[in-house]
Backbone and ligand atoms as CSV (ligand in chain L), in Angstrom:
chain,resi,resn,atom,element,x,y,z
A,1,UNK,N,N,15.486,2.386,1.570
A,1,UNK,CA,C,14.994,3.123,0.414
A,1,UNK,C,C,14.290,2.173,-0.553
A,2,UNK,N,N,13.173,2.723,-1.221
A,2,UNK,CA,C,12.443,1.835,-1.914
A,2,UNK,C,C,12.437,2.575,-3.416
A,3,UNK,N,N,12.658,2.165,-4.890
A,3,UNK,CA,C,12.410,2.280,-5.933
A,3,UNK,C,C,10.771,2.487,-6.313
A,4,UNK,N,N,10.771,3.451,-6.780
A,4,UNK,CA,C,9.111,3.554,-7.061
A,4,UNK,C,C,8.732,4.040,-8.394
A,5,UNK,N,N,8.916,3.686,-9.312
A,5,UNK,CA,C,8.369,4.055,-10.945
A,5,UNK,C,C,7.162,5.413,-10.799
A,6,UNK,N,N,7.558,6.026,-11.677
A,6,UNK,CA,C,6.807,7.597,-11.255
A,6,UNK,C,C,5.466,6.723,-11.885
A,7,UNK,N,N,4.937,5.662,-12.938
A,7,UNK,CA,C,3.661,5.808,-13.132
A,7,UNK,C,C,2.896,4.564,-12.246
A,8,UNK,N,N,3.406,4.127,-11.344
A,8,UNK,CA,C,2.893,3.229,-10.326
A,8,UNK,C,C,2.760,4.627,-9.389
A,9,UNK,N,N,3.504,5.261,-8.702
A,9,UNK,CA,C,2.937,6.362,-8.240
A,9,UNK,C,C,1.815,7.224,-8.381
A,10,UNK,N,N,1.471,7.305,-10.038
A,10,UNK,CA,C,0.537,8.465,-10.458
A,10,UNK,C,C,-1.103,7.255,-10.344
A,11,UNK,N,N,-0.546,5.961,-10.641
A,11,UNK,CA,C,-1.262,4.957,-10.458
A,11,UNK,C,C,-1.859,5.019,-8.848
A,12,UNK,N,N,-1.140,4.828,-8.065
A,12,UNK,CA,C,-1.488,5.077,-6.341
A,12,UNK,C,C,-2.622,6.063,-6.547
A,13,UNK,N,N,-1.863,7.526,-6.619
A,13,UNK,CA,C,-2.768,8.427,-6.676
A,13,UNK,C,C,-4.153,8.229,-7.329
A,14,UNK,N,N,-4.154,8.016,-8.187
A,14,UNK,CA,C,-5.547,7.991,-8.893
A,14,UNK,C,C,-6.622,6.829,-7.772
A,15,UNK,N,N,-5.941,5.667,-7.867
A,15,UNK,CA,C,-6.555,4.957,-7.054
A,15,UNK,C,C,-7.047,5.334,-5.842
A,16,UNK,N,N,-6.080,6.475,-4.961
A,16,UNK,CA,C,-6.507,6.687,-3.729
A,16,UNK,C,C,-7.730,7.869,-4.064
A,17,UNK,N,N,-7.472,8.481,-5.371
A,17,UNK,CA,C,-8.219,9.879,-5.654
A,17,UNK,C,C,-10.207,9.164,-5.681
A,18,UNK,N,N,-9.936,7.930,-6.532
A,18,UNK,CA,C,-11.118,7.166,-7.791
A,18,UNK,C,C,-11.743,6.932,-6.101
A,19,UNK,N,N,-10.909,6.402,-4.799
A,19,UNK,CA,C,-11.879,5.463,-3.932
A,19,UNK,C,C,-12.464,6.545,-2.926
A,20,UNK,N,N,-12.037,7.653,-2.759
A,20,UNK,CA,C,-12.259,8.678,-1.787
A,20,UNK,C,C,-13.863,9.031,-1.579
A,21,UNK,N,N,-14.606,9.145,-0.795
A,21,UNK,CA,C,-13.690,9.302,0.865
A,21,UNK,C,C,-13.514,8.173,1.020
A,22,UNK,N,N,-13.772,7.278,-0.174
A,22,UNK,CA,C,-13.061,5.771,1.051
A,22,UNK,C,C,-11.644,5.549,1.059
A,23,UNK,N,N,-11.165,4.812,1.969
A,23,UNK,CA,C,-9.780,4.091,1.648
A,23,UNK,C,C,-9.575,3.185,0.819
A,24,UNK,N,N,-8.702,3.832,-0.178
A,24,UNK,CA,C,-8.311,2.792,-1.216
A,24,UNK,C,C,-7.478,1.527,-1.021
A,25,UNK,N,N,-7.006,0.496,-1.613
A,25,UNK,CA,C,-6.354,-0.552,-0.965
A,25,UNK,C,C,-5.992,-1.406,-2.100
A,26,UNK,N,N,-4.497,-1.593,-2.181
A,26,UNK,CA,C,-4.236,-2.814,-3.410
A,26,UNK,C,C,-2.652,-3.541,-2.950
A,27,UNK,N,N,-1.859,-3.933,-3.669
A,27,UNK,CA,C,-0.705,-4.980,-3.553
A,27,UNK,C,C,0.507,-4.127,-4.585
A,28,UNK,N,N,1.556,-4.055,-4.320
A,28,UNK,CA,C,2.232,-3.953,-5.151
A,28,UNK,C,C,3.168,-5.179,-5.165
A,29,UNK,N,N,3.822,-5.212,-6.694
A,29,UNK,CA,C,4.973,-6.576,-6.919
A,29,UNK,C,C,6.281,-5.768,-7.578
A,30,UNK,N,N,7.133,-6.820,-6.983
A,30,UNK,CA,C,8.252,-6.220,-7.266
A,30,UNK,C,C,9.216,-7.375,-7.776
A,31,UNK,N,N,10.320,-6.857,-8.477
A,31,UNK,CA,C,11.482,-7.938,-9.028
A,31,UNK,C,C,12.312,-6.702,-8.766
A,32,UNK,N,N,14.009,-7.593,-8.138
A,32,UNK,CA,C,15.247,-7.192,-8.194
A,32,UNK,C,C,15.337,-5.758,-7.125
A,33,UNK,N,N,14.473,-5.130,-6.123
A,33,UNK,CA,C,14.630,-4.032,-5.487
A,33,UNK,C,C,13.592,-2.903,-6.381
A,34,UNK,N,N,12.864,-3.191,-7.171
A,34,UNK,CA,C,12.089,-2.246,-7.820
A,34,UNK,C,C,10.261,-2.398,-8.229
A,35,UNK,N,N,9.273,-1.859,-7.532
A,35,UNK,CA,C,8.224,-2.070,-7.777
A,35,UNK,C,C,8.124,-1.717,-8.959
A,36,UNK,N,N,7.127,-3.025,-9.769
A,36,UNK,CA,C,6.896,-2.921,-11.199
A,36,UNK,C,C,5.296,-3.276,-11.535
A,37,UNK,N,N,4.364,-3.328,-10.410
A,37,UNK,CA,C,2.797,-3.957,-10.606
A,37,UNK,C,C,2.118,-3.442,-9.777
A,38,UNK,N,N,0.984,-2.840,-9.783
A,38,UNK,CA,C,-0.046,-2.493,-9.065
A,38,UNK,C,C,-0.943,-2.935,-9.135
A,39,UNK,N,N,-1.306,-3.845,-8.218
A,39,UNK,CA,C,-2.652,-4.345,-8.305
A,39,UNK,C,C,-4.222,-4.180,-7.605
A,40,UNK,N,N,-4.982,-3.237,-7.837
A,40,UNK,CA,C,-6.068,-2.794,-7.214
A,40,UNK,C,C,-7.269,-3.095,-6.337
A,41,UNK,N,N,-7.166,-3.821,-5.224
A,41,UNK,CA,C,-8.381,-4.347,-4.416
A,41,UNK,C,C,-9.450,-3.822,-3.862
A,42,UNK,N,N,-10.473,-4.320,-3.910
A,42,UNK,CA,C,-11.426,-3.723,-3.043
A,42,UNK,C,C,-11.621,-3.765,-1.608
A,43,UNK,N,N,-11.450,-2.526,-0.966
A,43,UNK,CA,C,-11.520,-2.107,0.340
A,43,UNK,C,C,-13.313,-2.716,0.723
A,44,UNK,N,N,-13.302,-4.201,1.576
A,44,UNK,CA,C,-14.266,-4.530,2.028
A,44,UNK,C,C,-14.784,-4.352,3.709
A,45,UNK,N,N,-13.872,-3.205,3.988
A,45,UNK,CA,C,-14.548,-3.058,5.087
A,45,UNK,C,C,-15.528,-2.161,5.402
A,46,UNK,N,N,-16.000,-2.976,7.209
A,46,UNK,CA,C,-17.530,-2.020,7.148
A,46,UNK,C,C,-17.514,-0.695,7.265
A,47,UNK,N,N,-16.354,-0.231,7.670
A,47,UNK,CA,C,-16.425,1.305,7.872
A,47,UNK,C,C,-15.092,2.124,6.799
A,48,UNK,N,N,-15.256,1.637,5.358
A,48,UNK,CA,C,-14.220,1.981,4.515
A,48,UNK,C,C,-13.649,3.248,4.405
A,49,UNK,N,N,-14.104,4.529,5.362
A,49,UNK,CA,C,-13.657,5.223,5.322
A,49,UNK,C,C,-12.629,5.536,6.851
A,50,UNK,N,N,-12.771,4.880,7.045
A,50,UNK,CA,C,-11.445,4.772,8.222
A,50,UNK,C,C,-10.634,3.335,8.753
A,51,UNK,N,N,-10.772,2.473,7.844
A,51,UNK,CA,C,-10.032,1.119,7.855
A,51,UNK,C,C,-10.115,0.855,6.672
A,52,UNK,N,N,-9.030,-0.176,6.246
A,52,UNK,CA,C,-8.924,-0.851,5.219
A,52,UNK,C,C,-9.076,-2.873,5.055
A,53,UNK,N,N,-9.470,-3.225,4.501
A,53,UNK,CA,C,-9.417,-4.750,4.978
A,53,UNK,C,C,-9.517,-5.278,3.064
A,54,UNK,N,N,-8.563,-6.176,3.354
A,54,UNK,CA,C,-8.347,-6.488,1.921
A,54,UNK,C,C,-9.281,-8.388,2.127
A,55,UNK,N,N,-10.324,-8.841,0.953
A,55,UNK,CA,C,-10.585,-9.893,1.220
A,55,UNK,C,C,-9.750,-11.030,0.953
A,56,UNK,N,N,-9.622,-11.966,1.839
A,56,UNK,CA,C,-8.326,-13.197,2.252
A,56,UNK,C,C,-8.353,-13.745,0.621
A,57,UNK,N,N,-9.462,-13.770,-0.256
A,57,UNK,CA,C,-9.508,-14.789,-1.593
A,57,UNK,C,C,-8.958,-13.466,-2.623
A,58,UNK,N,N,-9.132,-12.398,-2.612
A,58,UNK,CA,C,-8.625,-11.540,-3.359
A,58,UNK,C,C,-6.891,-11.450,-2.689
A,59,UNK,N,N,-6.192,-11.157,-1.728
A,59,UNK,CA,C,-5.033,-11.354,-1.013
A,59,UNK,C,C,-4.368,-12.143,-1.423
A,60,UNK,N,N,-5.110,-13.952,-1.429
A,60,UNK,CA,C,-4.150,-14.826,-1.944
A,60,UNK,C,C,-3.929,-14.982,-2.879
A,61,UNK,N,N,-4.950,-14.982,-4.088
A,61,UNK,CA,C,-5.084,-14.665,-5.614
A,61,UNK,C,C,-4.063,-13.736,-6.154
A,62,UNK,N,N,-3.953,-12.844,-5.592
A,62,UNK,CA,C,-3.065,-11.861,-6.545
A,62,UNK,C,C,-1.744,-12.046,-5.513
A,63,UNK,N,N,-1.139,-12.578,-4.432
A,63,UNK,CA,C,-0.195,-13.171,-3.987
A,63,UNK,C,C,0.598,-14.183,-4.896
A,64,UNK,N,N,-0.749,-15.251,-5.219
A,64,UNK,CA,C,-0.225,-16.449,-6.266
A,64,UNK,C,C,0.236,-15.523,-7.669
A,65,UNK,N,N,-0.273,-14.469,-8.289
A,65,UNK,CA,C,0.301,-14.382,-9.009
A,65,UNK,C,C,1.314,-13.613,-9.565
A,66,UNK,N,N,1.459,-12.981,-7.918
A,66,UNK,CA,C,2.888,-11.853,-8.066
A,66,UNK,C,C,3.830,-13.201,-8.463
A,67,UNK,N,N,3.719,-14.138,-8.052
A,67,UNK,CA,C,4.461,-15.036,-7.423
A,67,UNK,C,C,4.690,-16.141,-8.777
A,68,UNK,N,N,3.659,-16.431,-9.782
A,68,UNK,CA,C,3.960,-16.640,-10.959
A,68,UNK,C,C,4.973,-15.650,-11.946
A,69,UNK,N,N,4.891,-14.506,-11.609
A,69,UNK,CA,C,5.068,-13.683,-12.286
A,69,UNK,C,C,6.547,-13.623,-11.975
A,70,UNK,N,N,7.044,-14.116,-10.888
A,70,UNK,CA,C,8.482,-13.964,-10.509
A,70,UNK,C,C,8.593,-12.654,-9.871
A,71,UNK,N,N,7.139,-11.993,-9.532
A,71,UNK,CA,C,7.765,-10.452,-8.073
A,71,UNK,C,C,7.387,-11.161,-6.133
A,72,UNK,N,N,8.952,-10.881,-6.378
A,72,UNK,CA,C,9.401,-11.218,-4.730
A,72,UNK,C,C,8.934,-10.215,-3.690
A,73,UNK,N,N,9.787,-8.629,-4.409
A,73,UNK,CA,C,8.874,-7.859,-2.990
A,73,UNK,C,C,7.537,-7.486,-3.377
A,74,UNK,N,N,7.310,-7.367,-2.145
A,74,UNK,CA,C,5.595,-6.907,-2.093
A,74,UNK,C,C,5.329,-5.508,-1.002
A,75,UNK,N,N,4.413,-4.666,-1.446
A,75,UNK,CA,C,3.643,-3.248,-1.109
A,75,UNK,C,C,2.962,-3.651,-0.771
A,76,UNK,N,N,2.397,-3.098,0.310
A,76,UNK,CA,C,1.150,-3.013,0.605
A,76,UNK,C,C,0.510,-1.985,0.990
A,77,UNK,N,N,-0.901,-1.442,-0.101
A,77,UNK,CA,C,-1.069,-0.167,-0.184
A,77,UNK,C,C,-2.187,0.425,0.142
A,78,UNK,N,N,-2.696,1.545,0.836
A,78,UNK,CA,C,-4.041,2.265,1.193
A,78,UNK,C,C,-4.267,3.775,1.360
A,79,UNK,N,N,-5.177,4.094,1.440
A,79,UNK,CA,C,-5.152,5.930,1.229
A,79,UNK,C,C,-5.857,5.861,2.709
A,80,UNK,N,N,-5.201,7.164,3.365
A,80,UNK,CA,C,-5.889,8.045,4.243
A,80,UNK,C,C,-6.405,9.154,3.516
A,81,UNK,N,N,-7.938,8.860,3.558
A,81,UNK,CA,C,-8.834,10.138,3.021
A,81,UNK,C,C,-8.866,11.514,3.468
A,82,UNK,N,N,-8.977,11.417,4.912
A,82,UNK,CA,C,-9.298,12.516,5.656
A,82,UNK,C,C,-7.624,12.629,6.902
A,83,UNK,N,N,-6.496,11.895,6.566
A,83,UNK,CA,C,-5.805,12.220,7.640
A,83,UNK,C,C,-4.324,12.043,6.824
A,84,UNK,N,N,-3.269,12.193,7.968
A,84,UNK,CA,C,-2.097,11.790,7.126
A,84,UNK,C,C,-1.381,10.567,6.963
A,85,UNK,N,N,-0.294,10.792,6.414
A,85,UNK,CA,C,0.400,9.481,5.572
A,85,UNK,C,C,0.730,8.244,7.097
A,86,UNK,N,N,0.192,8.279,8.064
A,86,UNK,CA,C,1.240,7.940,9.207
A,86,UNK,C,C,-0.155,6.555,9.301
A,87,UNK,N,N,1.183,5.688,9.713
A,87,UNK,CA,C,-0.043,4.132,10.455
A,87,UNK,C,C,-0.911,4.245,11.771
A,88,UNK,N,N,-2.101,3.789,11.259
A,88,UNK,CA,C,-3.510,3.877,12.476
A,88,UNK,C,C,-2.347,3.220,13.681
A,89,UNK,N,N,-3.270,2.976,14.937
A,89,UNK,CA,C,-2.985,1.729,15.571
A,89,UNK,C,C,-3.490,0.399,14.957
A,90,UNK,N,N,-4.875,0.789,14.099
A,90,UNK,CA,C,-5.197,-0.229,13.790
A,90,UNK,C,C,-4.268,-0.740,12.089
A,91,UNK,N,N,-3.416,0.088,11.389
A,91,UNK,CA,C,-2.795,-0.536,10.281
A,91,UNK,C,C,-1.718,-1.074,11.128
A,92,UNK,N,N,-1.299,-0.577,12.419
A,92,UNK,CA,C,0.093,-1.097,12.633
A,92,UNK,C,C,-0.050,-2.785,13.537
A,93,UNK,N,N,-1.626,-3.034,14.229
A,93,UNK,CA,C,-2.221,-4.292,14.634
A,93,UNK,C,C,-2.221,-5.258,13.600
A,94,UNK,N,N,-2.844,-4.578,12.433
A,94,UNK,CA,C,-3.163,-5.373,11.337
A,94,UNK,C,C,-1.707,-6.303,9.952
A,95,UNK,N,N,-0.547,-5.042,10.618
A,95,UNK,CA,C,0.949,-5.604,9.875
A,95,UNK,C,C,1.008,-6.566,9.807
A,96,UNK,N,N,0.839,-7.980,9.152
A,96,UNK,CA,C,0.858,-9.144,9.483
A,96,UNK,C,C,1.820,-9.557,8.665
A,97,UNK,N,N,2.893,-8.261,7.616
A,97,UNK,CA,C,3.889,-8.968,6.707
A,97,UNK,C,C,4.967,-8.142,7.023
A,98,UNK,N,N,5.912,-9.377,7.586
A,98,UNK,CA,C,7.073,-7.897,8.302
A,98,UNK,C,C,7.518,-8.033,6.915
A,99,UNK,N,N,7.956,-8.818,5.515
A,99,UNK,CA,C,8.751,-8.811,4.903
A,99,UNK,C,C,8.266,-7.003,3.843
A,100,UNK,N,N,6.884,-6.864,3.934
A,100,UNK,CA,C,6.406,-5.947,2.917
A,100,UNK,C,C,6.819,-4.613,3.583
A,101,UNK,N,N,6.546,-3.519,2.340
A,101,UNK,CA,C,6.655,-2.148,2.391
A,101,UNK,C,C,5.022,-1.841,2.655
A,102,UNK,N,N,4.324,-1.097,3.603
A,102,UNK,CA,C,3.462,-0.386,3.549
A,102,UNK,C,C,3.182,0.818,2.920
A,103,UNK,N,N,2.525,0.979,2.065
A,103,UNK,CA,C,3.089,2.335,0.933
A,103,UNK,C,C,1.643,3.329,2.222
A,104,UNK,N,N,1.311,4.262,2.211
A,104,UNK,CA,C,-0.200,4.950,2.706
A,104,UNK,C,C,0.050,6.054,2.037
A,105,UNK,N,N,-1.056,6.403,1.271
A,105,UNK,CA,C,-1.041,7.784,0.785
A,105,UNK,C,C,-2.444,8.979,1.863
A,106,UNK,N,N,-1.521,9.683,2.123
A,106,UNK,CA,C,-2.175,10.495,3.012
A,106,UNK,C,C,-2.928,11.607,2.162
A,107,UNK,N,N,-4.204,12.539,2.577
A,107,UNK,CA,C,-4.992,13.669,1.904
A,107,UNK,C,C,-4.716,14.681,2.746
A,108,UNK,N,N,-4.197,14.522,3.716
A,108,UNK,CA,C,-4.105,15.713,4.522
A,108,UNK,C,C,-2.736,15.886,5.396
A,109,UNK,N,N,-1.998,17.048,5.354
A,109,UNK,CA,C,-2.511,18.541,5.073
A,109,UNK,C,C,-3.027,18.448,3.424
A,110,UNK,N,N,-1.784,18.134,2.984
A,110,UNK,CA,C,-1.816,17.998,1.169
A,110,UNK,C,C,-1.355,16.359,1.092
A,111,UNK,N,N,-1.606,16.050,-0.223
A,111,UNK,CA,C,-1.933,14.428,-1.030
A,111,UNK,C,C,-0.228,14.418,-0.774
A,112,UNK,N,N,0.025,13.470,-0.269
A,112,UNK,CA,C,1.622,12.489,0.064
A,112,UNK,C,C,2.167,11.355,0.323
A,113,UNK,N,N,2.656,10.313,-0.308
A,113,UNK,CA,C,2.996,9.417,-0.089
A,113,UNK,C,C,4.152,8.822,0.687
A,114,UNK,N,N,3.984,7.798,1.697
A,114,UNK,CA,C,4.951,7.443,2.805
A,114,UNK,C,C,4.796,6.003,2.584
A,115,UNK,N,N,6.258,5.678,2.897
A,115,UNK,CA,C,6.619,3.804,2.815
A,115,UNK,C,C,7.343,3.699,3.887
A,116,UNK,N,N,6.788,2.569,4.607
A,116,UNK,CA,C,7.168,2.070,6.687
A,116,UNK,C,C,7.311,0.239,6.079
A,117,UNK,N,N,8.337,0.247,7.263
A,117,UNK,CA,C,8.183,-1.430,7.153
A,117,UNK,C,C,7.588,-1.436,8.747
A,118,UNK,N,N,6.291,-2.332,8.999
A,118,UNK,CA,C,5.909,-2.625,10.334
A,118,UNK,C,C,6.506,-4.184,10.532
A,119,UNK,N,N,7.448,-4.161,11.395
A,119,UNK,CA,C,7.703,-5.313,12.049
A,119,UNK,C,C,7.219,-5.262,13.665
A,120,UNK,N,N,6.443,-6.564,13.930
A,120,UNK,CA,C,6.546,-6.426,15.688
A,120,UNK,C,C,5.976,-5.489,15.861
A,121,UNK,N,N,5.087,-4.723,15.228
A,121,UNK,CA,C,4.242,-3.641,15.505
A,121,UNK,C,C,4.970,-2.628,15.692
A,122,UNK,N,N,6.807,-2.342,15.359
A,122,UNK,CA,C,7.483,-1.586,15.336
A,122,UNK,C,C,7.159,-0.599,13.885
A,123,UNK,N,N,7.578,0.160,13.732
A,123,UNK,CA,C,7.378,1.273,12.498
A,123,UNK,C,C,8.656,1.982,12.178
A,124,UNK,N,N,9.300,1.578,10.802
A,124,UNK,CA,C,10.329,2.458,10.842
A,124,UNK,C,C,9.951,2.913,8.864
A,125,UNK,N,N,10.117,3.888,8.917
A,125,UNK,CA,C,9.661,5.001,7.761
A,125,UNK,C,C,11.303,4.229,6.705
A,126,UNK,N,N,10.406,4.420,5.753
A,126,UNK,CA,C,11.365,3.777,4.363
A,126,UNK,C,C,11.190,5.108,3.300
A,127,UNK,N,N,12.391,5.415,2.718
A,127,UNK,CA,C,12.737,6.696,2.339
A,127,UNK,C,C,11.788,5.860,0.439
A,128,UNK,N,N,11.023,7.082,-0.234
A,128,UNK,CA,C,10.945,6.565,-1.366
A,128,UNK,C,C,11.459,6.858,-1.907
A,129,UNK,N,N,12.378,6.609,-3.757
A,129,UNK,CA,C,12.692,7.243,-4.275
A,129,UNK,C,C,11.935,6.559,-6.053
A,130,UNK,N,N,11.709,8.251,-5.920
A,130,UNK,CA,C,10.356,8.258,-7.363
A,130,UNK,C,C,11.537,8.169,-8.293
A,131,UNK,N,N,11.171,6.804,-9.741
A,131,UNK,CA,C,12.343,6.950,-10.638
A,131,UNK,C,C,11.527,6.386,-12.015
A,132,UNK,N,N,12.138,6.837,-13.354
A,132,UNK,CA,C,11.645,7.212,-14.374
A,132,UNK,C,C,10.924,5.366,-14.762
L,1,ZN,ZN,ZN,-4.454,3.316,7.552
């Protein structure tokens, strides 16, 4: 189960709403079991509406400064425009942090948010719970 602050949530949303049809894409930071930072990247890939690719100097940059900041866990976040909350083959190739939460906000059927930890290209769904 993951802690999720209802306005980092409404935050997701907008972000996934502002990038549509592209896929949106950013970092979340966390202290003590509770996401507390959203940080917003630009989706630089060539086909942004069906992949996401975060650039390696934007990635490490805001890595270094979850990391000043003292947030240990880390999100990692993107919108499905046109499909649902569930990992591509290609987000579950691309998992390269077993320690993170994958947040994906899906548009279809209706707008929903899902959190997976991909280890080993394994997928196991992480329950959210939205809190004040
Ligand atoms: Zn995806």
């Amino acid at each position: 189960m993951v802690k999720l602050p209802l306005a980092l949530h409404q935050a997701l949303k907008i972000a996934a709403l502002r990038a549509y049809p592209h896929e949106a894409c950013g970092l979340l930071g966390g202290r003590a079991g509770l996401l507390v930072s959203w940080y917003p990247l630009s989706n630089v890939a060539p086909q942004p509406r069906r992949i996401y690719s975060i650039a390696p100097p934007d990635l490490f940059r805001t890595m270094k400064h979850m990391r000043r900041r003292g947030e240990t866990e880390m999100g990692i976040f993107h919108s499905h425009p046109t499909s649902a909350a569930i990992p591509s083959p290609t987000d579950i190739a691309f998992a390269f942090y077993p320690e993170a939460i994958y947040f994906i906000l899906g548009f279809s059927p209706t707008t929903h948010l899902r959190a997976y930890s991909i280890v080993h290209q394994h997928v196991q769904p992480i329950e959210i719970c939205v809190v004040e």
